[in-house]
Each structure stands twice: as structure tokens, then as C-alpha cells.
C-alpha positions in Angstrom: 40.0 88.4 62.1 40.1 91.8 61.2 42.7 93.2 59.2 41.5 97.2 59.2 41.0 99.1 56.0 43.2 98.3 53.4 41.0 98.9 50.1 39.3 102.5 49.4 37.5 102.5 45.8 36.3 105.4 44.3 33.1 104.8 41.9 33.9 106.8 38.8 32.3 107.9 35.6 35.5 109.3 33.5 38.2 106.1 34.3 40.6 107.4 32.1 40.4 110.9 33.8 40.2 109.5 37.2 43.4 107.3 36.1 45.4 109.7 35.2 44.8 112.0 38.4 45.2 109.6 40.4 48.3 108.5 39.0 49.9 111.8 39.5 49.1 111.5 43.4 50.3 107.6 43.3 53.4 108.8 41.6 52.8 105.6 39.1 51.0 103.9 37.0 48.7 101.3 38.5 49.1 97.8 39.0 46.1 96.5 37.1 44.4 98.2 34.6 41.3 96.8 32.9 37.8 98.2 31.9 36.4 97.4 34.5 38.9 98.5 37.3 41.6 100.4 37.6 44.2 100.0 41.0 46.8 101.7 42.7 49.0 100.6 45.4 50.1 103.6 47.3 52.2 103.1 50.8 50.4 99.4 51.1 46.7 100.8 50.4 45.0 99.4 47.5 43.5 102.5 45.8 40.6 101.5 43.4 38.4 103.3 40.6 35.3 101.4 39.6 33.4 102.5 36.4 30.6 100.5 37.3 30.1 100.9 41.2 27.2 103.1 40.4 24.8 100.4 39.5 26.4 98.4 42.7 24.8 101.6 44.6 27.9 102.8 45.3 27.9 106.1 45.0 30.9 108.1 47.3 34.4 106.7 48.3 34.0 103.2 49.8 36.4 101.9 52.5 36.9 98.0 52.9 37.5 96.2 55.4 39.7 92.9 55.2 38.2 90.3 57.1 38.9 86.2 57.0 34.9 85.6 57.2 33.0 87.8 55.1 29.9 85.7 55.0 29.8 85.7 59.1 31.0 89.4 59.8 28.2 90.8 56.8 25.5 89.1 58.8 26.8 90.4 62.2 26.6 93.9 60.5 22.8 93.1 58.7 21.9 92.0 62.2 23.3 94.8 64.2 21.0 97.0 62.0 22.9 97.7 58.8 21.4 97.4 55.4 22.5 95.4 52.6 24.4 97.5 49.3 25.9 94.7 47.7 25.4 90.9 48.9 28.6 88.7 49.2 30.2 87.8 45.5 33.4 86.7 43.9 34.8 88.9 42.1 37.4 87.0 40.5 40.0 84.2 41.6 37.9 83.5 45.2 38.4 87.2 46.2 35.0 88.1 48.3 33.5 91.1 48.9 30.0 93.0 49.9 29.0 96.2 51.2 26.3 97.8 54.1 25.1 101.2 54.2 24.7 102.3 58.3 22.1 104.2 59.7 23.6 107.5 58.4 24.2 106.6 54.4 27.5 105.8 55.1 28.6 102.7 53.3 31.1 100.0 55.0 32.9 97.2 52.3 34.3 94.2 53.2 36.9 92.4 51.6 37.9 88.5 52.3 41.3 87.6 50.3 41.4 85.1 48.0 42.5 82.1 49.7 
């Protein structure tokens, strides 16, 4: 199942800058704020900032996808001719997620939910 895009992170460089912008568009502070990530919910979209997604390879706004089968639905887009960013991982509490970059640089996330 596919549950559309309900994730966008932003790879940042300045989090604190990026935080507080963003908080003036959220009209809030975030929900969780660590080192390491920095999210917003805004109208039921989860709004990210990720100090480290550089090094992942993510380098512009990434959307994600929420899928129950990330494992099946990341090979189905490695075999339809994507090419891996970031293999599956857990990135805390059984929460899934991995990222392709299509034929034009544009990079696709997926998200599976903790379950």
C-alpha cells in the first residue's frame, strides 16, 4: 500500500538557521528537536531538516513516500531502472526508510512506519 507523500526533508547545513525559518512558516516550534533532526508537523506533513543528509547524498528537498513494504517497493524501483541513494535502514524504533535517484537526478524516499 501506498500512502502518498507525507515526509519532505530538507538536507541542511545551518540547523539552527533552518529551524528557526522554518518555524516562522510552521507557526511553531517543532515536535522533535535533536542534533541530528529537526521536525515540523504542518497541516498533517511531516516537515524535516537533516544536518547530515549530505553525506546520505542527499543533496535538494527530498519527498517520501509512505509505503507498508519498503524492502519490496525499493527493489521494484532498482529494477524499473532507478539507482540506489540510500539502501533500506532503521532509523530508530523500526521506522524504515531508503532513497533512489531517477533517470533525471531527481531523488524519490520511501518511508515504512514503524510497526
Amino acid at each position: 500500500m501506498n500512502e502518498g507523500v507525507k515526509t519532505i526533508i530538507f538536507p541542511v547545513k545551518d540547523l539552527d538557521g533552518a529551524k528557526r525559518l522554518l518555524a516562522v512558516v510552521a507557526g511553531g516550534e517543532p515536535y522533535m528537536d535533536e542534533p541530528y533532526y529537526v521536525g515540523f508537523k504542518i497541516a498533517g506533513q511531516d516537515v524535516g531538516l537533516d544536518p547530515n543528509a549530505h553525506d546520505k547524498g542527499l543533496t535538494h528537498p527530498t519527498p517520501y513516500w509512505h509505503v507498508d513494504d519498503i524492502r519490496a517497493r525499493y527493489q521494484e524501483l532498482l529494477d524499473a531502472g532507478a539507482e540506489s541513494v540510500q539502501d533500506v535502514r532503521d532509523v530508530g524504533d523500526g521506522k524504515l526508510v531508503a532513497s533512489v535517484r531517477d533517470a533525471d537526478g531527481n531523488i524519490l524516499g520511501l518511508i515504512q512506519p514503524a510497526s
